[in-house]
N, C-alpha and C positions, 0 to 999 in steps of 0.2 A: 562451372566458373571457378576459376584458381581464386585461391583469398587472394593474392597480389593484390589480385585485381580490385575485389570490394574493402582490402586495404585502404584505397584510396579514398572511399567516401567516409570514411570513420572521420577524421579530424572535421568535417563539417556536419556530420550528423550528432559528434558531441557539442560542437555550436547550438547546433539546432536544440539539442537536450538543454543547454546553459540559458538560450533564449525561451523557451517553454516553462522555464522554472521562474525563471525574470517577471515573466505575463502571471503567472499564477495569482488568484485574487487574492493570494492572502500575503503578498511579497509587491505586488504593483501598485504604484502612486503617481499620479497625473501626474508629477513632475519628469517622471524621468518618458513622457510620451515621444518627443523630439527622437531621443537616445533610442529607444526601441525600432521607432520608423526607420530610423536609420543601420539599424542592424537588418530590419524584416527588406531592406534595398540588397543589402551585401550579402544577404542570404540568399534571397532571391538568385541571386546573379550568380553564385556561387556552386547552388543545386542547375539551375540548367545547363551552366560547364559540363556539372558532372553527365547531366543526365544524358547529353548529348555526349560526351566519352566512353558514356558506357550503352549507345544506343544498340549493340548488338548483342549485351545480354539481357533480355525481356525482362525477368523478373525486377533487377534490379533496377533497366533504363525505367519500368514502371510504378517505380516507389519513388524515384528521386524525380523522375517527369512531374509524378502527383502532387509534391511537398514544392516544386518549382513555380506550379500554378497556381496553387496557394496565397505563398508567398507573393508572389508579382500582384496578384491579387489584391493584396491587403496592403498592398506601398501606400494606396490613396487611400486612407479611414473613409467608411461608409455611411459614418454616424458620429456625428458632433460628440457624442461622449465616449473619450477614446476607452476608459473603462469598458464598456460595453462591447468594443469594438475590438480591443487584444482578449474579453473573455469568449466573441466568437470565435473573433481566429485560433484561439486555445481548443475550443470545443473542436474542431476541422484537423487541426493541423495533429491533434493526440494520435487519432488512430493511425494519422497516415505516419507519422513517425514509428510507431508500435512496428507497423510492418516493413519498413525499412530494417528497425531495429533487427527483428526475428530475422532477416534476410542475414546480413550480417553477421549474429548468432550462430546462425547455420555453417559459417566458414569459422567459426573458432575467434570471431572480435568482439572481446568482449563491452557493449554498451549500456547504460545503465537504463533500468525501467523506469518510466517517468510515472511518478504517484504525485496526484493534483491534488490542492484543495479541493475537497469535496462533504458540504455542509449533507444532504440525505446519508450521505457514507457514515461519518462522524456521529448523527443523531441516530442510526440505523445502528452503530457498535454500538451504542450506553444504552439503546433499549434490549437488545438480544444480551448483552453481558446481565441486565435486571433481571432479564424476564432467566436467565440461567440458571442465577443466581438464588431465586425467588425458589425453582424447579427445585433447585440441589437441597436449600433448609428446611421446604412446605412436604417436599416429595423425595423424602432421602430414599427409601425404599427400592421407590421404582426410578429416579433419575438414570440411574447406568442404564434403565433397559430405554427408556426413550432418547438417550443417549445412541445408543445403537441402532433403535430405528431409524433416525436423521442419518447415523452415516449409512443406513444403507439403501435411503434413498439418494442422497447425494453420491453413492457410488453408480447408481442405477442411473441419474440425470447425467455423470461425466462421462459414462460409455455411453450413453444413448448419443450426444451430441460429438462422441468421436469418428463413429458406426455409422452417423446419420449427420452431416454438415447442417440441416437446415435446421434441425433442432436446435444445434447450436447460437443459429441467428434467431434464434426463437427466444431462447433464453439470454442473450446479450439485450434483445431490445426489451425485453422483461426486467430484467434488472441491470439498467440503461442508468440511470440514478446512481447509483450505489455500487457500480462494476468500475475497477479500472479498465482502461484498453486492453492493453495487456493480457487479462484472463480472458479474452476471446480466444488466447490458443493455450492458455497454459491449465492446469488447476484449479480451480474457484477461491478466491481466498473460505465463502463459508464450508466449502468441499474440508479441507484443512483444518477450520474452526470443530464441525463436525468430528473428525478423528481425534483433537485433542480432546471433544469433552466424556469421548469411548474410555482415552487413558486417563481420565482424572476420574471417571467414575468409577471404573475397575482395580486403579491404582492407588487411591489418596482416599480419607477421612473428612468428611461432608465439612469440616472447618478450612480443610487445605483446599477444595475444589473451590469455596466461595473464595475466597482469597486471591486465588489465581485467577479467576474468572473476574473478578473486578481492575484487577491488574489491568491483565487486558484491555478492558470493558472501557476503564480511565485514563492510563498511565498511555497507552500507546497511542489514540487521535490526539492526548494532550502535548504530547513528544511529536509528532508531525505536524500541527499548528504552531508551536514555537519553532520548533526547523524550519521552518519554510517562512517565517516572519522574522524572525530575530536571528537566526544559525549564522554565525559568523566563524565560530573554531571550528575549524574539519576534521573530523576524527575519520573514521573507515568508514567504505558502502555508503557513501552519499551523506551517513550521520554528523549531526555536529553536536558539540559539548554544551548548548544550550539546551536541546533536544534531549539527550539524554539524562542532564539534570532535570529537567521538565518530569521528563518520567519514572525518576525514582521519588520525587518529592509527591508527585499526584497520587504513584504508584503508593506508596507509602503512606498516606493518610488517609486515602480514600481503604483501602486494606484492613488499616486499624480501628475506621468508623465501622465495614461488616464486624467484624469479630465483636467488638462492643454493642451491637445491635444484636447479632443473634446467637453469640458464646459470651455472655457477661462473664461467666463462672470461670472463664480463663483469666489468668493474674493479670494486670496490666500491663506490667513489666514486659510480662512473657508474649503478650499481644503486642506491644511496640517490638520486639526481637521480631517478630516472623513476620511481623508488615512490612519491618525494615531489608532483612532478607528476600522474602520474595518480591520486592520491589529492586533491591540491588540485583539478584538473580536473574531475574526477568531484563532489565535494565539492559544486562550485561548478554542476553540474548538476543534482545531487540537490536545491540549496535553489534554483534558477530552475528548474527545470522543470515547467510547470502541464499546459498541454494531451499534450504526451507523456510514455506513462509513465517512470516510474523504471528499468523493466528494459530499454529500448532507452537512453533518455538517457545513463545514465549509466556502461554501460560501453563505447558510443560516443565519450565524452567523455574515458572513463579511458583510454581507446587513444590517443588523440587527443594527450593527454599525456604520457602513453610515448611514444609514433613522437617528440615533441618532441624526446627524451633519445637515444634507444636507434635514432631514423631507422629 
């Protein structure tokens, strides 16, 4: 299929992304329920043009037919609490968007990954950054080698499910909760997490590791819950200038509470420098970083700015 052609459906499937982000619970308020129906009508209408234009390339008439259904679907609420009722059609409409998207992708258009509120996600980063965390001060020793273990079964889970498709659906409805869409074709975000905690344990000093691993752990669900609730300044890659403050302020105290918890003996001074840095370091990863994810970038980068401070 020539891009010309899936040209065409990008200006509605970045609708489709602008309205998915709208619905998201942590950004939607009954008030504006009239306003969204009335978008989920002109969407509707909009994907079965398309789908029906492009009924003779299968792949794609089958991603835009599927998001058509949907939509027409959901014009009439199915449950008095419209809350309830844009976070199903959110639940439905994520993956079939995903795979639109990847279609699209595949001709060189570039459309943005949609990342949702999601509270298991959120609660699942701050207990894996503790429990890291815990690993890296309790178990300096041996952290690098359990460190390595993890990635090399997460290398072993991401070819298994390459080698082997069903595995894959094996492991999406396994961690269904806490997966975006998305990682059904691409890398695991913990696949990533795993590689960066190989370089922090082989690379950094058990004060830079915990550091970064809280970064992460706080600064970054704390920066995607104000994006998505308050982001009004657009900065790059979907970021906004709330968002990123969010995550050097979080990044940065939560930072300076490890080091005072479990390096007293380091200066104060010099403990507010490197919380500060690897929080701006990290900060300034989490809003540049496109092609790699967030959970290698960025506490690569929050290390990077400790080891600055703390050598």
């Amino acid at each position: 299929m020539p891009a010309t052609i899936a040209l065409s459906a990008e200006p509605a499937t970045l609708g489709l992304y602008s309205f998915l982000r709208d619905i998201d619970p942590g950004r939607y308020r009954r008030d504006m329920a009239d306003r969204m129906i009335a978008r989920v009508r002109e969407l509707a209408t909009e994907f079965e043009r398309l789908a029906e234009e492009h009924s003779q390339h299968e792949r794609l008439h089958s991603a835009l037919a599927r998001i058509a259904v949907l939509m027409r679907e959901a014009i009439e609420p199915k449950q008095d609490d419209t809350t309830a009722h844009f976070r199903t059609l959110r639940a439905e409409l994520s993956p079939a968007y995903e795979d639109l998207a990847r279609e699209l992708r595949g001709h060189a258009i570039p459309v943005p990954t949609l990342r949702a509120t999601n509270v298991p996600r959120t609660v699942f980063h701050v207990i894996m950054a503790m429990t890291a965390v815990a690993i890296v001060e309790f178990l300096p020793a041996t952290s690098r080698w359990i460190a390595l273990g993890f990635f090399s079964l997460a290398v072993l889970l991401e070819s298994s499910r390459r080698i082997y498709p069903p595995a894959n659906q094996v492991m999406m409805r396994v961690l269904g909760r806490i997966a975006h869409p998305h990682e059904a074709y691409k890398i695991n975000s913990s696949s990533w997490y795993t590689m960066a905690l190989v370089v922090l344990g082989f690379g950094f000093t058990t004060p830079v590791c915990a550091v970064a691993l809280t970064v992460l752990g706080f600064a970054d669900p704390a920066a995607g819950v104000i994006r998505r609730r308050f982001g009004k300044t657009k900065l790059v890659h979907g970021r906004s200038l709330e968002g990123t403050l969010a995550f050097f302020v979080i990044g940065a105290i939560t930072a300076l509470a490890v080091l005072r918890i479990f390096h007293p003996d380091i200066a104060m001074m010099t403990s507010v420098k490197a919380a500060g840095a690897a929080a701006l370091v990290g900060g300034i990863a989490e809003l540049l970083a496109k092609r790699l994810d967030d959970n290698f970038a960025v506490p690569v980068a929050a290390a990077i700015g400790a080891w600055l401070v703390l050598g």
